[in-house]
C-alpha positions in Angstrom: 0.0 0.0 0.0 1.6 3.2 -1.1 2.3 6.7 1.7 -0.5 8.1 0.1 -3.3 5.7 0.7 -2.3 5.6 4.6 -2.2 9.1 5.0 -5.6 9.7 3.2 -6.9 7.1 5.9 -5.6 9.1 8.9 -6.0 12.3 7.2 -10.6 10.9 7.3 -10.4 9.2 10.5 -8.6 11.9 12.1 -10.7 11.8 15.6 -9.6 8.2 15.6 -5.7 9.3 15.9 -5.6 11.1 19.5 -1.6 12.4 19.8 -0.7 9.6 22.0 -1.6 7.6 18.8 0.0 9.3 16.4 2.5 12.1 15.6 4.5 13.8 13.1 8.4 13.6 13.4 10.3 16.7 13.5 13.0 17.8 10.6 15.7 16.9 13.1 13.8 13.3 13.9 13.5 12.3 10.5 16.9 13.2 9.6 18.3 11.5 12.5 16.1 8.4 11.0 17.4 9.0 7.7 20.6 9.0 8.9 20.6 5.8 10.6 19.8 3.3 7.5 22.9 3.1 4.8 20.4 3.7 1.7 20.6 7.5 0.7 17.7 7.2 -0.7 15.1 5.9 2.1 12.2 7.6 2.3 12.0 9.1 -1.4 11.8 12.6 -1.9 8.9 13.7 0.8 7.5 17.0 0.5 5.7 16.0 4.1 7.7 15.1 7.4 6.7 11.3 7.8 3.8 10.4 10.9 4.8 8.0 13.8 2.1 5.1 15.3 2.2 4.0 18.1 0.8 0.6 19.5 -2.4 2.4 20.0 -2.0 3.8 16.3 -1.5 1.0 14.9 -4.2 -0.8 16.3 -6.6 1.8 15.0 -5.0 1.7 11.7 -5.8 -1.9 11.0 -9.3 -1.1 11.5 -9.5 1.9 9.2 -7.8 0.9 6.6 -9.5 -2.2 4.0 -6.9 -3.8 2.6 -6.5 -7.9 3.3 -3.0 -6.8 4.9 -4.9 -4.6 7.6 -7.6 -7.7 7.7 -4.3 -9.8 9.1 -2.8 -7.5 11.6 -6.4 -6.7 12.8 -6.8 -10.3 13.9 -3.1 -10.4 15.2 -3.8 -7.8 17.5 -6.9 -8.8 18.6 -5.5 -12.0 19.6 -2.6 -10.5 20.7 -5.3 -8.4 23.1 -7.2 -11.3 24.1 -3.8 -13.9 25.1 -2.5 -10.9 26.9 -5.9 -11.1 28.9 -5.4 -14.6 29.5 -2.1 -13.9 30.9 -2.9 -11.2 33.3 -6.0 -13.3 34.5 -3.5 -16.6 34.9 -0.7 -13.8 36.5 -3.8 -12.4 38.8 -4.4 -16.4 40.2 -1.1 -16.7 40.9 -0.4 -13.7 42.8 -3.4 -14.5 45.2 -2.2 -18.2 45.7 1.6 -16.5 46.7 -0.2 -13.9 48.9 -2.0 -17.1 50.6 0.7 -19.2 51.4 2.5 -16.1 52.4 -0.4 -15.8 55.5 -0.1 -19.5 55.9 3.5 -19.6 56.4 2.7 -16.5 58.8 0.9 -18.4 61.0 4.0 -21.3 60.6 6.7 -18.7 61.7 4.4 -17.7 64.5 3.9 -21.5 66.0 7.6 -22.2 65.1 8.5 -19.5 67.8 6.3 -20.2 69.7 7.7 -23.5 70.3 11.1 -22.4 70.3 10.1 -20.4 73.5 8.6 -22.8 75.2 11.5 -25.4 74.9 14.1 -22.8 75.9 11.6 -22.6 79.0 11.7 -25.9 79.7 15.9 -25.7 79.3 16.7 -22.2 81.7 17.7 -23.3 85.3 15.1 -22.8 87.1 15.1 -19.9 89.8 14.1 -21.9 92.9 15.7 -25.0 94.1 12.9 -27.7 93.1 11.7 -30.4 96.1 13.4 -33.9 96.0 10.7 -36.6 95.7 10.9 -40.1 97.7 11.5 -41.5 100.8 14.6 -39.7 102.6 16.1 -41.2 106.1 16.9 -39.0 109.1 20.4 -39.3 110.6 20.6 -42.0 114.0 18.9 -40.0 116.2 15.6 -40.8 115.3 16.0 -44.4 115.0 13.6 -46.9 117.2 14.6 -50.4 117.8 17.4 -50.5 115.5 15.4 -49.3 112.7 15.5 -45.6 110.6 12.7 -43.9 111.2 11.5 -42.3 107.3 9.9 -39.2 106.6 8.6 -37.1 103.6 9.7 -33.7 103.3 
């Protein structure tokens, strides 16, 4: 399809080309374009500084222009629109199952210390001396017919 023909398109369809669609390069843009391609004569002899599309723009060009090549990139993009969807949806499940085990493991690190705690508990000396347990025999003194007398404490 030849300059012309796209230009005319924009050029009808103009309220479909917002600037953040579309723009004109500047003398010292398209020369710095020119200048980085080793054919002299890219771009032909242009009366007209050239336009620039962005994404946007070029979506909106497939869908004003008619030709079969349009048609194609059309049906590109909008499948291009809709696997993008599929992978922000499949991005979105994954983020909420990371966000879940995130509380889960939470909880974990929170019963992790907690038991950590209590066995360092049961390990610290304790503060008061604890009671022996069992039968304990008083010195001679208290012995009756040759026999220790026992007594709990």
């Amino acid at each position: 399809m030849p300059a012309k023909v796209l230009i005319q398109a924009v050029k009808r369809n103009r309220n479909r080309f917002p600037e953040d669609f579309m723009f004109q390069l500047s003398r010292e843009e398209f020369a710095n374009l020119k200048s980085q391609f080793v054919t002299s004569s890219w771009g032909g002899l242009r009366r007209a500084l050239p336009y620039a599309f962005t994404e946007q723009g070029v979506a909106m060009l497939s869908s004003v222009l008619r030709s079969e090549r349009a048609v194609r990139v059309n049906i590109a993009i909008m499948r291009a629109f809709v696997g993008l969807r599929r992978l922000l949806a499949t991005n979105e499940v994954l983020a909420r199952k990371l966000a879940e085990l995130e509380r889960r493991l939470e909880g974990h690190d929170h019963a992790i210390k907690s038991l950590f705690d209590a066995i360092r508990e049961l390990m610290a000396p304790s503060a008061k001396p604890r009671r022996e347990i069992g039968f304990h025999t008083v010195g001679r003194e208290a012995t009756h017919g040759g026999t220790t007398k026992s007594k709990r404490k």
